[in-house]
N, CA, C and O of each residue as an XYZ file, in Angstrom:
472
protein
N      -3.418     -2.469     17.686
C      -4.272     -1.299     17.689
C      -5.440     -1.552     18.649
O      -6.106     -2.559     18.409
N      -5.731     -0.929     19.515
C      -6.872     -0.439     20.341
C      -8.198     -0.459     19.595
O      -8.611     -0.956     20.643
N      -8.841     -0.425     19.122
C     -10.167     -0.703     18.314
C     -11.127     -1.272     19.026
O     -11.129     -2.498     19.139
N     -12.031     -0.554     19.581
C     -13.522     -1.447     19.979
C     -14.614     -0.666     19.224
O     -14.748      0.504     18.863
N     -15.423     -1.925     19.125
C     -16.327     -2.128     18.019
C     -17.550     -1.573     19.054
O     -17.717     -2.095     20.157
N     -18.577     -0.191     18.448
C     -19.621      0.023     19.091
C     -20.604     -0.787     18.553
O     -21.430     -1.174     19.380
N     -20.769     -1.176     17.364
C     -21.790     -1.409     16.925
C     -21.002     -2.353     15.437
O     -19.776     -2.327     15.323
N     -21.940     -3.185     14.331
C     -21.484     -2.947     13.113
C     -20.992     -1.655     12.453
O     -20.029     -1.696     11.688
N     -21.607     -0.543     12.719
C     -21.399      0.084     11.775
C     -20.245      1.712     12.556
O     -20.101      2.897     12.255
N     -19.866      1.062     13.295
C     -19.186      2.270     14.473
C     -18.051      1.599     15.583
O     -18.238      0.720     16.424
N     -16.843      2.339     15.258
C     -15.764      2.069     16.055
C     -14.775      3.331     16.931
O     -14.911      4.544     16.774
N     -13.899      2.733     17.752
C     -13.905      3.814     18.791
C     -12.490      3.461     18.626
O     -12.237      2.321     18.236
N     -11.454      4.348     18.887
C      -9.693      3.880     19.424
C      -9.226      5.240     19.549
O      -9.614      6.264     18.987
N      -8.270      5.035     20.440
C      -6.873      5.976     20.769
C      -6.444      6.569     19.613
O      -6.278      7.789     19.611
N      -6.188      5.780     18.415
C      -5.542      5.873     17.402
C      -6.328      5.940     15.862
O      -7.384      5.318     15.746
N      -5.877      6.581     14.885
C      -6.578      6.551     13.756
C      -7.058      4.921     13.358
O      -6.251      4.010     13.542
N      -8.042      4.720     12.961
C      -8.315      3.505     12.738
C      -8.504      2.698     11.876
O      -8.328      1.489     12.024
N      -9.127      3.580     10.217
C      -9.239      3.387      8.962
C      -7.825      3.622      8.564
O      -7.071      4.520      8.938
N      -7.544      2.347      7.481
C      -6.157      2.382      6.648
C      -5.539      3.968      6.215
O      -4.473      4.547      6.423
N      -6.951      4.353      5.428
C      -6.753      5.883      4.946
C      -5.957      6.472      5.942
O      -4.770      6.734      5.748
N      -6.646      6.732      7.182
C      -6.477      7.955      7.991
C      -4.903      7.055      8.679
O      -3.900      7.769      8.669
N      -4.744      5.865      9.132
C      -3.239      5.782      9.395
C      -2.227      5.937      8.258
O      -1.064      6.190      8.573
N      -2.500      5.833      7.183
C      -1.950      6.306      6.107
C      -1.630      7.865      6.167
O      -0.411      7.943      6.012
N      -2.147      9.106      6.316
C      -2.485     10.497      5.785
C      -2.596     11.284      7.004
O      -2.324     12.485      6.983
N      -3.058     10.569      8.290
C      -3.410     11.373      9.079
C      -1.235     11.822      9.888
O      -0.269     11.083     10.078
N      -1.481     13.515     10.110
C      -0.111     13.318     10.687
C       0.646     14.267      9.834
O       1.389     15.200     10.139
N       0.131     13.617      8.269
C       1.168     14.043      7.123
C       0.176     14.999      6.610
O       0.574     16.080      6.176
N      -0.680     14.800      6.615
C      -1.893     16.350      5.302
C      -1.619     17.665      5.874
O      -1.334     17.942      7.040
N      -1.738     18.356      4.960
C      -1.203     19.984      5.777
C      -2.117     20.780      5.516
O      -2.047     21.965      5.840
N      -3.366     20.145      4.740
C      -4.597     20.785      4.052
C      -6.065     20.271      5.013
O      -6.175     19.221      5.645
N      -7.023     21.303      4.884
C      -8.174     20.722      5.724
C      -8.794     19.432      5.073
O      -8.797     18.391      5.729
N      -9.296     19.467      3.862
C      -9.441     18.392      3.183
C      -8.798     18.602      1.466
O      -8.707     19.699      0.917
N      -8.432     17.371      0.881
C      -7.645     16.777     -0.350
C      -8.546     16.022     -0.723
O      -9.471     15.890      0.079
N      -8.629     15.300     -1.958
C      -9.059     13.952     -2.209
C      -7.954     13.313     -2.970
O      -7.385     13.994     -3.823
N      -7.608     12.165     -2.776
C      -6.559     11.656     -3.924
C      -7.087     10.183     -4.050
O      -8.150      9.893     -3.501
N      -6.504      9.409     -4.632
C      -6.526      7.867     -5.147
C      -5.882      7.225     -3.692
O      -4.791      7.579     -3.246
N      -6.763      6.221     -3.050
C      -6.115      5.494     -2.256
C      -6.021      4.109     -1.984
O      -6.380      4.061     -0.808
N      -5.725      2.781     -2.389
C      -6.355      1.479     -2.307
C      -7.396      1.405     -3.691
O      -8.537      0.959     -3.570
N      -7.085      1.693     -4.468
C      -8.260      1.315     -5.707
C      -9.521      2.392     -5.641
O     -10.476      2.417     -6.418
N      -9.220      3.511     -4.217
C     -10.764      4.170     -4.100
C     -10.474      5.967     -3.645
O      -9.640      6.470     -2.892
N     -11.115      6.324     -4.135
C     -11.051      7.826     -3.995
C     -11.231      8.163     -2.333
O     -12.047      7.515     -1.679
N     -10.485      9.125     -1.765
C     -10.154      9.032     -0.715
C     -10.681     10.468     -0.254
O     -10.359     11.226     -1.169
N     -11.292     11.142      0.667
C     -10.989     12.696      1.182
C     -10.344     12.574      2.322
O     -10.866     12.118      3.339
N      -9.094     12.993      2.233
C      -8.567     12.840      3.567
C      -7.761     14.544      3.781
O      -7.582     15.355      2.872
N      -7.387     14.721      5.246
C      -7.169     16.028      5.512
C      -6.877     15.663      6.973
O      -6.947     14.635      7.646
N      -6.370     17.473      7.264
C      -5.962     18.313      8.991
C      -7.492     18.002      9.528
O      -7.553     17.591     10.687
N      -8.796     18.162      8.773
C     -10.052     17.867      8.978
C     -10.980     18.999      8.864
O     -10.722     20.188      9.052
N     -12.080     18.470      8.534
C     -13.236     19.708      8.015
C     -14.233     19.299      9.103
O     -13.743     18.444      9.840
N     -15.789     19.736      9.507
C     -16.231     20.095     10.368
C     -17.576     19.486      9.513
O     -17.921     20.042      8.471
N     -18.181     18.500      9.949
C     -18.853     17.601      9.076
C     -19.829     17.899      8.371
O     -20.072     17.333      7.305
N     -20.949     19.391      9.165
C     -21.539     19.836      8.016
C     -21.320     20.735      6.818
O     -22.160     21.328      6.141
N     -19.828     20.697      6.694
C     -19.014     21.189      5.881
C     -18.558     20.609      5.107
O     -18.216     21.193      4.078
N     -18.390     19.505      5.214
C     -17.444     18.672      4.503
C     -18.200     18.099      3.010
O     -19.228     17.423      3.018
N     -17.628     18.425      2.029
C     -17.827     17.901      0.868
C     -18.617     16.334      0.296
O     -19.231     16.033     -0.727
N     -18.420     15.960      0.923
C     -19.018     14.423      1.475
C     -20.167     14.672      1.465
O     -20.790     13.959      0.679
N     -20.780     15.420      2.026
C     -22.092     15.458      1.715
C     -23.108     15.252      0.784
O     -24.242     14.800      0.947
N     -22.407     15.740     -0.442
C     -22.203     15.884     -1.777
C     -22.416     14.592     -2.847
O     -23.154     14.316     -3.793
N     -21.444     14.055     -2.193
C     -21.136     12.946     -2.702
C     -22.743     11.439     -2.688
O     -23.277     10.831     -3.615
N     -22.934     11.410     -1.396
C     -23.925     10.460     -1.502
C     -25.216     11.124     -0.603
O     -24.902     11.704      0.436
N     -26.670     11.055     -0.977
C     -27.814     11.411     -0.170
C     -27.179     11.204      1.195
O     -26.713     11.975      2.034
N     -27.339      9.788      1.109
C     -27.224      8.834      2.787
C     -26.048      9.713      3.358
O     -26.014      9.838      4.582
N     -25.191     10.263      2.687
C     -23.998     10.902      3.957
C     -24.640     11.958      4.471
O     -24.730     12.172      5.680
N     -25.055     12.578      3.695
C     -25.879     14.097      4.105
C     -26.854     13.867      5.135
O     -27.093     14.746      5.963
N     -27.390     12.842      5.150
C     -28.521     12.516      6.197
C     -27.302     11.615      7.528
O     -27.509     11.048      8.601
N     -26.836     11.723      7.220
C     -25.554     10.788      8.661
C     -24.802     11.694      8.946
O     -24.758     12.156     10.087
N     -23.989     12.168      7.865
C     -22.235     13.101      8.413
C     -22.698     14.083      9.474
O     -22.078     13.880     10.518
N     -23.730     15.258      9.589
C     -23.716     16.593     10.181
C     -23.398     15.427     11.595
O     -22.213     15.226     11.862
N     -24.229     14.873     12.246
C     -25.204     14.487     13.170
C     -24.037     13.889     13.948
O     -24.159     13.796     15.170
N     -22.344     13.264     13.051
C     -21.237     12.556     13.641
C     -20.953     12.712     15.217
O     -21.574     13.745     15.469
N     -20.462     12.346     16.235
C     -20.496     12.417     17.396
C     -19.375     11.810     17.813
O     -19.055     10.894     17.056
N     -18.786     11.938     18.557
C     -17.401     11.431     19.416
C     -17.923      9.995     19.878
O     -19.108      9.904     20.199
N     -16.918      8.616     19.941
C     -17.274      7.373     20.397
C     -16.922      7.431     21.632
O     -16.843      6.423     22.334
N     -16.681      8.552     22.023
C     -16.059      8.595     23.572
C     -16.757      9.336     24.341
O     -17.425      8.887     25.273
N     -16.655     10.889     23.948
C     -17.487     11.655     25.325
C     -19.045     12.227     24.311
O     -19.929     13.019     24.638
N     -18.923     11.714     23.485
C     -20.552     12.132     22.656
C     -20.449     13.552     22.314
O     -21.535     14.127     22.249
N     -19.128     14.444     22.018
C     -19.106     15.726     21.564
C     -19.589     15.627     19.843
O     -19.362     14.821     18.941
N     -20.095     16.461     19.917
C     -20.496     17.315     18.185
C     -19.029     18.056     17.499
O     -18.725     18.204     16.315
N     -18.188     18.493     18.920
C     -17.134     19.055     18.244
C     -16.024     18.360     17.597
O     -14.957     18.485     18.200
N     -15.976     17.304     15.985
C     -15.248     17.149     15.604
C     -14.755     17.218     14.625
O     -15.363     18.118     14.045
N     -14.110     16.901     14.081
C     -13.657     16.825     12.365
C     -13.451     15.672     11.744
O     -12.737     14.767     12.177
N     -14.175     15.664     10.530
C     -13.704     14.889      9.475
C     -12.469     14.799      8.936
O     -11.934     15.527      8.100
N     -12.037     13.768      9.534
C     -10.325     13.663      8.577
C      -9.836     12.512      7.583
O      -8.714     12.308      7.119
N     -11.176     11.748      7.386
C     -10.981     10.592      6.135
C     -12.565     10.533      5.926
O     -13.495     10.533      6.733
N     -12.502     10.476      4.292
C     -14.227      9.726      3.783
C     -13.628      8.955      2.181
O     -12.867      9.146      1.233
N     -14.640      7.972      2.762
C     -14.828      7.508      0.955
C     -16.192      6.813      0.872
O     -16.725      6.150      1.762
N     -16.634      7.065     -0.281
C     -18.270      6.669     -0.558
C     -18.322      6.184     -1.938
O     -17.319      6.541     -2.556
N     -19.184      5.459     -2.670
C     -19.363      5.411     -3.834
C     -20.842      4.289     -3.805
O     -21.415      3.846     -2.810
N     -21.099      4.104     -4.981
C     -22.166      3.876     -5.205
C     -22.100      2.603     -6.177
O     -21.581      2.879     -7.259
N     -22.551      1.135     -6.020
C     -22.353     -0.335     -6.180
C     -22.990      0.544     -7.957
O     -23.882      1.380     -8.105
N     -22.132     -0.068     -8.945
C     -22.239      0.531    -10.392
C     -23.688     -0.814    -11.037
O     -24.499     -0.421    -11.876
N     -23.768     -2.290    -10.486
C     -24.900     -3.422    -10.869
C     -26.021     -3.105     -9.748
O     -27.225     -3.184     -9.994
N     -25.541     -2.773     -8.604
C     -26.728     -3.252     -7.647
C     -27.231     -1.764     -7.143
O     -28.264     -1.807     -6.476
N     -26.731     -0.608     -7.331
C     -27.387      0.698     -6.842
C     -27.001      1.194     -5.480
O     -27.068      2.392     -5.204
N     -26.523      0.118     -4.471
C     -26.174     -0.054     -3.414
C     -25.309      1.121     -2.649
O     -24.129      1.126     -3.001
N     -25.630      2.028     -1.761
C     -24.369      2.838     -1.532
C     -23.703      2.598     -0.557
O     -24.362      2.367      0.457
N     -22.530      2.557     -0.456
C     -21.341      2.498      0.523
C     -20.625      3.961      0.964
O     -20.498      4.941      0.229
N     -20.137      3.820      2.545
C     -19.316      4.841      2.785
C     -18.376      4.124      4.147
O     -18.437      3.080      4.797
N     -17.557      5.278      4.129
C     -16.586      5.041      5.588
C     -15.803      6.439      5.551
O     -15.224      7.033      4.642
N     -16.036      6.748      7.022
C     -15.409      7.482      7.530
C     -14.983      7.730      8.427
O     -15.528      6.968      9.226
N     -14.104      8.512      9.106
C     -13.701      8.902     10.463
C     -13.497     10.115     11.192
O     -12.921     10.896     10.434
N     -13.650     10.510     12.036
C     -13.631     11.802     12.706
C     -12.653     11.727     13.913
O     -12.578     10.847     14.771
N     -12.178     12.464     13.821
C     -11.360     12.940     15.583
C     -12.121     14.113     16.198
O     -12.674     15.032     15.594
N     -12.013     13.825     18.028
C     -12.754     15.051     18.373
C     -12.095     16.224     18.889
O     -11.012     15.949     19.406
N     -12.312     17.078     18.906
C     -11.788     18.167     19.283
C     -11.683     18.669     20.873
O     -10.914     19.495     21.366
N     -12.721     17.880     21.485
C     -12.473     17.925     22.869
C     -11.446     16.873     23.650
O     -10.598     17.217     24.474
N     -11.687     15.639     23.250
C     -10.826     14.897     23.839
C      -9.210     14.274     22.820
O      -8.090     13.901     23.171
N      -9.769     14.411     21.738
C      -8.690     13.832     21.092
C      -8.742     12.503     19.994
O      -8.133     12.357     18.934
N      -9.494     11.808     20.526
C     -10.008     10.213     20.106
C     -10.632      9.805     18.871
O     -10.986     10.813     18.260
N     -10.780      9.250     18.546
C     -10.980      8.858     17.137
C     -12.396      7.732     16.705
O     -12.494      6.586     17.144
N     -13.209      8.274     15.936
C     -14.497      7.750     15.742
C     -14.543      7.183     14.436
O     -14.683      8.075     13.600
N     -14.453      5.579     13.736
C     -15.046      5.270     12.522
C     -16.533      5.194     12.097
O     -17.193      5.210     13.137
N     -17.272      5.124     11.112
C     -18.475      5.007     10.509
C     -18.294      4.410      9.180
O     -17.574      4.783      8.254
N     -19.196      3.274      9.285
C     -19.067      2.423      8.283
C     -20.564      2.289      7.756
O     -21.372      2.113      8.667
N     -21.146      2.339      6.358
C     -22.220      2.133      5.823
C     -22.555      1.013      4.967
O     -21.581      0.688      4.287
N     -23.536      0.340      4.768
C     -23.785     -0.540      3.683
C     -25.199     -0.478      3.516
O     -25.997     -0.830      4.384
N     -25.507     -0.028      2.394
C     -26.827      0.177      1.572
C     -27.444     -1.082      1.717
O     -28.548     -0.694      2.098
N     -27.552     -2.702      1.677
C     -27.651     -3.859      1.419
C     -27.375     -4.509      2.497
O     -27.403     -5.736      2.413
N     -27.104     -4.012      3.539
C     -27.624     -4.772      5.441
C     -28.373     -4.423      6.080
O     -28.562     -4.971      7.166
C-alpha cells in the first residue's frame, strides 16, 4: 500500500487506508451505516460531507476538526467522509478518533488520527 505519513496525526494514499474503509469501502450502498467493526463501532458509507456527518455528535473534539477536513493532496474542502470511529478512554477521559475522507475532486484518500493524551 502507498501510504505517506503527513504528519502523526495525517496520512495520504491512492488507496483507502484505514482497515475499516479497505474493509467497506466499494461494498456500502448507503451514505453512512454504523456497524460493529474490530471490537469498535464503525461509521462507514458511499460518504457524507463532513459538516454533516454524524460524527460530530459523537465527540466535542470531532466537531471542532471534521467540518475543516481537507484533501492530503490538492487541499480541496470537497470531500466525503467514508469511515469514522471515536470513543472516549472509559479510566482516563481521554478521547480518541480516526477517520478518512476521499476527495471529490481528485479521487485520493485522506486519514486523521486523534489522541486526547499526546
Amino acid at each position: 500500500m502507498d501510504v505517506e505519513y503527513l504528519s502523526d496525526s495525517r496520512a495520504r494514499s491512492t488507496h483507502p487506508i484505514l482497515s475499516a474503509t479497505r474493509h467497506f469501502y466499494g461494498k456500502d450502498t448507503e451514505p453512512c451505516i454504523i456497524s460493529d467493526f474490530e471490537y469498535q463501532q464503525w461509521y462507514h458509507g458511499t460518504g457524507v460531507s463532513p459538516k454533516d456527518h454524524p460524527g460530530n455528535e459523537l465527540l466535542r473534539v470531532l466537531k471542532s476538526h471534521l467540518p475543516g477536513s481537507r484533501c492530503g493532496y490538492c487541499e480541496s474542502d470537497d470531500v466525503l467522509v467514508i469511515a469514522l470511529q471515536g470513543c472516549v478512554h472509559p479510566m482516563s477521559g481521554d478521547a480518541y478518533y480516526d477517520y478518512e475522507i476521499v476527495c471529490k475532486q481528485c479521487g485520493k484518500f485522506t486519514s486523521y488520527s486523534y489522541a486526547e493524551n499526546d
